[in-house]
C-alpha positions in Angstrom: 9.5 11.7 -79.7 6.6 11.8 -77.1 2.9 12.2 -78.6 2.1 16.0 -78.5 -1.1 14.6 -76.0 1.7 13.8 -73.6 3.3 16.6 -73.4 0.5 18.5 -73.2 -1.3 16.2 -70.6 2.3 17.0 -68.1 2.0 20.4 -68.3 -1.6 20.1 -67.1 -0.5 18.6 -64.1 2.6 20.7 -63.6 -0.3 23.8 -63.5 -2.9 21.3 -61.3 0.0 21.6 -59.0 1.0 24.5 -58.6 -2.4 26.0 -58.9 -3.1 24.0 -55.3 -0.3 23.3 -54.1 -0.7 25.8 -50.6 -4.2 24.6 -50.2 -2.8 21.2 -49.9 -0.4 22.2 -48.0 -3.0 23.6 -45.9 -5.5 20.7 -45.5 -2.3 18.2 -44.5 -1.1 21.0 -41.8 -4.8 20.2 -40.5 -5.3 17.2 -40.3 -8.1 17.1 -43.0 -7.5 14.4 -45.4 -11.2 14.2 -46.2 -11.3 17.8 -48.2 -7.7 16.3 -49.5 -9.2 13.3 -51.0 -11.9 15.9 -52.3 -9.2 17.9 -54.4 -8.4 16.5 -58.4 -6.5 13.7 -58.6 -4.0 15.2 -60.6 -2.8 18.0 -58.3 -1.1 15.4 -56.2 3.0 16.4 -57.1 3.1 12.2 -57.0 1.5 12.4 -60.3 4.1 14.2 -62.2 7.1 12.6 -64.3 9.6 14.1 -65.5 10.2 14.1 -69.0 12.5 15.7 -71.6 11.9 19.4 -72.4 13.2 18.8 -76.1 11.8 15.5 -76.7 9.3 14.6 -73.8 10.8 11.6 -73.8 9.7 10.2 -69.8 12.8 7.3 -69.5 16.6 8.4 -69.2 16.0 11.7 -67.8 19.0 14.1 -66.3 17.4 15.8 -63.6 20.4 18.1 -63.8 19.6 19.2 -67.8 15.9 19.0 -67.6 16.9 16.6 -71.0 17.2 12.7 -72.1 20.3 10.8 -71.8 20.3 10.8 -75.7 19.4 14.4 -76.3 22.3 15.4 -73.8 24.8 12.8 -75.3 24.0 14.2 -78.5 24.4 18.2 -77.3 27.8 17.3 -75.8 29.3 16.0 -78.8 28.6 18.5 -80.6 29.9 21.1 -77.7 26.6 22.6 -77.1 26.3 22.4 -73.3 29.3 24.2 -71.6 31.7 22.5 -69.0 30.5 18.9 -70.9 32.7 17.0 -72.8 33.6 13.1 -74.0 35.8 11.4 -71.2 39.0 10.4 -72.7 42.0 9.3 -71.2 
């Protein structure tokens, strides 16, 4: 389990983001990478990591899911995401 401050600190970025993200858009359609530069840091889309939205944990994420490898094998045992089950043959 991710430390709350984690979690937290991602979905400030995610909203750093998205807040600027056609201004950016903008400035690089211009040619001006000096007012880019001047932007925060953490509105770059660079910056972000994808992390599980049950957990947060950042390694072993299914982009497909929007979950960890463990929280997913864990949901498919157990029949919980449809269309998903153990290989067997």
């Amino acid at each position: 389990m991710a430390k709350e401050s984690m979690k937290a600190r991602e979905i400030k970025r995610q909203k750093l983001v998205n807040k600027y993200a056609a201004k950016r858009a903008e400035l690089k359609a211009a040619g001006d990478y000096i007012a880019l530069q001047k932007l925060p840091k953490n509105s770059s889309p660079v910056r972000l990591h994808n992390r599980c939205k049950i957990t947060g944990r950042p390694k072993g994420y299914m982009r497909i899911f929007g979950i960890s490898r463990i929280n997913f094998r864990e949901m498919a045992l157990k029949g919980l995401i449809p269309g998903i089950r153990k290989a067997s043959w």
